[in-house]
C-alpha positions in Angstrom: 20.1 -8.1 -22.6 16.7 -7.9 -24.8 14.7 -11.1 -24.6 11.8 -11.4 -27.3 9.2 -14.4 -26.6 6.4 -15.9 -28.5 3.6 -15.5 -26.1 3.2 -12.7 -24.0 4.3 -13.7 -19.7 3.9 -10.4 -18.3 2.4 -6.5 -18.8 3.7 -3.4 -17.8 0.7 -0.6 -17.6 2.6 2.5 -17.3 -0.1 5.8 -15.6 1.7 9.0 -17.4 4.5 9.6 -14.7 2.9 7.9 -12.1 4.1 4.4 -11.7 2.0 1.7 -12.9 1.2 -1.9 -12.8 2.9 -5.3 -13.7 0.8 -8.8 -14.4 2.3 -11.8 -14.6 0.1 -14.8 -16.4 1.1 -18.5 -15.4 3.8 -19.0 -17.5 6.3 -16.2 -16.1 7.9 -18.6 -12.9 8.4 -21.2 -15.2 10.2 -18.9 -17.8 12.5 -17.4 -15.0 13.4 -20.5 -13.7 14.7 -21.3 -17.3 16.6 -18.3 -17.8 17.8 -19.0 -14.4 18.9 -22.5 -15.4 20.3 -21.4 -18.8 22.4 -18.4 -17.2 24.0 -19.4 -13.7 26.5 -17.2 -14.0 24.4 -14.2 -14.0 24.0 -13.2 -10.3 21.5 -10.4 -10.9 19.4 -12.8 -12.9 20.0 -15.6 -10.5 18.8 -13.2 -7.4 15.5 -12.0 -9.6 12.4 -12.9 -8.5 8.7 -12.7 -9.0 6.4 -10.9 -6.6 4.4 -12.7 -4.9 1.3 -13.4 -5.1 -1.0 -10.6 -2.9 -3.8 -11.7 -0.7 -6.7 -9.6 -0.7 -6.1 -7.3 1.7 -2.2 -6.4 1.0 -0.6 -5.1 -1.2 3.3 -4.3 -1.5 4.5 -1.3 0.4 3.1 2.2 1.6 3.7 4.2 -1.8 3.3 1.8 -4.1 0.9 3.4 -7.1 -2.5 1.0 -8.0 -4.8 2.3 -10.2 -8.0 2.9 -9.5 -11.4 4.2 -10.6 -12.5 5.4 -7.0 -10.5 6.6 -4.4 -11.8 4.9 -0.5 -13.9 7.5 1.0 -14.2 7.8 5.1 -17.5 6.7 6.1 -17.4 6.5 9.9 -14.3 8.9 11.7 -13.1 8.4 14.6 -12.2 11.8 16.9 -8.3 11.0 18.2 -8.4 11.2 22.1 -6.0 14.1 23.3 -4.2 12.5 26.3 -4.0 15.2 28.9 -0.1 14.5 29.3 0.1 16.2 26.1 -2.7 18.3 26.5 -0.7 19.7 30.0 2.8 20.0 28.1 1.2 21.8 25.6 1.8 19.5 22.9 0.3 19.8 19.8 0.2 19.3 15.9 -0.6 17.2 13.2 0.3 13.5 12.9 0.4 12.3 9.5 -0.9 8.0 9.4 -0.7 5.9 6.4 -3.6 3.3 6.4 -4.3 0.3 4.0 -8.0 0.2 3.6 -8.6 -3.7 2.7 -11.3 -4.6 0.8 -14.3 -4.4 3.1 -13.7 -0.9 3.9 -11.7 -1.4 7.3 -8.4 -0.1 8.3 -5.7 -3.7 7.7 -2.3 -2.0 8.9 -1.1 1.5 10.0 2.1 3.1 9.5 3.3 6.5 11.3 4.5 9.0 8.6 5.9 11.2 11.4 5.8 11.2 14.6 4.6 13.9 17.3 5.9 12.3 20.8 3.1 11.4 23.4 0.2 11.8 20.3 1.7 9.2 17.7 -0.6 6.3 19.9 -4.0 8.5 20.4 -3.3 9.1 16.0 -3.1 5.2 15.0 -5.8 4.3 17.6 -8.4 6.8 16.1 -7.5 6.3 11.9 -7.5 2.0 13.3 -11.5 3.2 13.8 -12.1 4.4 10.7 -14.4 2.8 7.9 -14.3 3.4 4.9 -16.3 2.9 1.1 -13.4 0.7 -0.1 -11.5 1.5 -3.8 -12.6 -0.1 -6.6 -10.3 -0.5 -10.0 -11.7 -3.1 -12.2 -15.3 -3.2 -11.1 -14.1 -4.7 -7.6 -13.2 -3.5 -4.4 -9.0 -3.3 -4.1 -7.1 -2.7 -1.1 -5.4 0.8 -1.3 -2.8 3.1 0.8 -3.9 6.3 2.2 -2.5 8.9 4.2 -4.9 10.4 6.9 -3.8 13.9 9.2 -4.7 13.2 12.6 -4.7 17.1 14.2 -4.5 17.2 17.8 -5.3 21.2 19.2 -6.7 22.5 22.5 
């Protein structure tokens, strides 16, 4: 189904092949909730919804693609502690942590890309240390993904 409007609701940026980003003005809930009303039958329309609105410091899911004009840059690193259990069974490697840097340069929310049993702790605890010169797209500071290798070796 193609729907042409009047006034503009909502912009897709596309980022050559690398996702992009979708506004929605004020208008857009109160058009869906039309085409909602005027279409009940349509169950994909009838499930469709808007995102919602982000606060500052989130933003959707780990791999979601925001432009911006600076990448975060660390500032302050923490050194992972290596917990001798490990240390004595000889394990050792590379854990892989996804961190959203909010907007004030600290580390909001972790997730474990993979896990190294007995080290995945010791790698969130040290990247949750971290600061960081937040992102900035649009003149501001933005809250961005990033994925930081913790290495633990004797």
């Amino acid at each position: 189904m193609l729907l042409l409007f009047r006034e503009r609701c909502a912009e897709f940026h596309f980022d050559q092949g690398r996702g992009g980003t979708v506004h929605f003005d004020a208008t857009a809930p109160t058009l869906l909730d039309l085409f909602k009303q005027a279409l009940p039958a349509d169950s994909s329309l009838q499930a469709a919804a808007l995102p919602a609105a982000a606060s500052p410091d989130t933003i959707g899911t780990p791999g979601q693609h925001v432009y911006v004009e600076s990448l975060p840059e660390a500032i302050h690193k923490e050194a992972p502690y290596y917990p001798p259990e490990a240390q004595e069974r000889g394990v050792r490697g590379t854990v892989p942590v996804m961190a959203l840097v909010g907007t004030d340069g600290s580390v909001r929310n972790t997730r474990v890309v993979w896990s190294i049993p007995g080290l995945e702790d010791a790698a969130v605890t040290a990247v949750q240390g971290w600061r960081f010169k937040p992102a900035i797209a649009g003149g501001r500071p933005v809250p961005v993904w990033v994925t930081i290798p913790v290495s633990f070796r004797e």
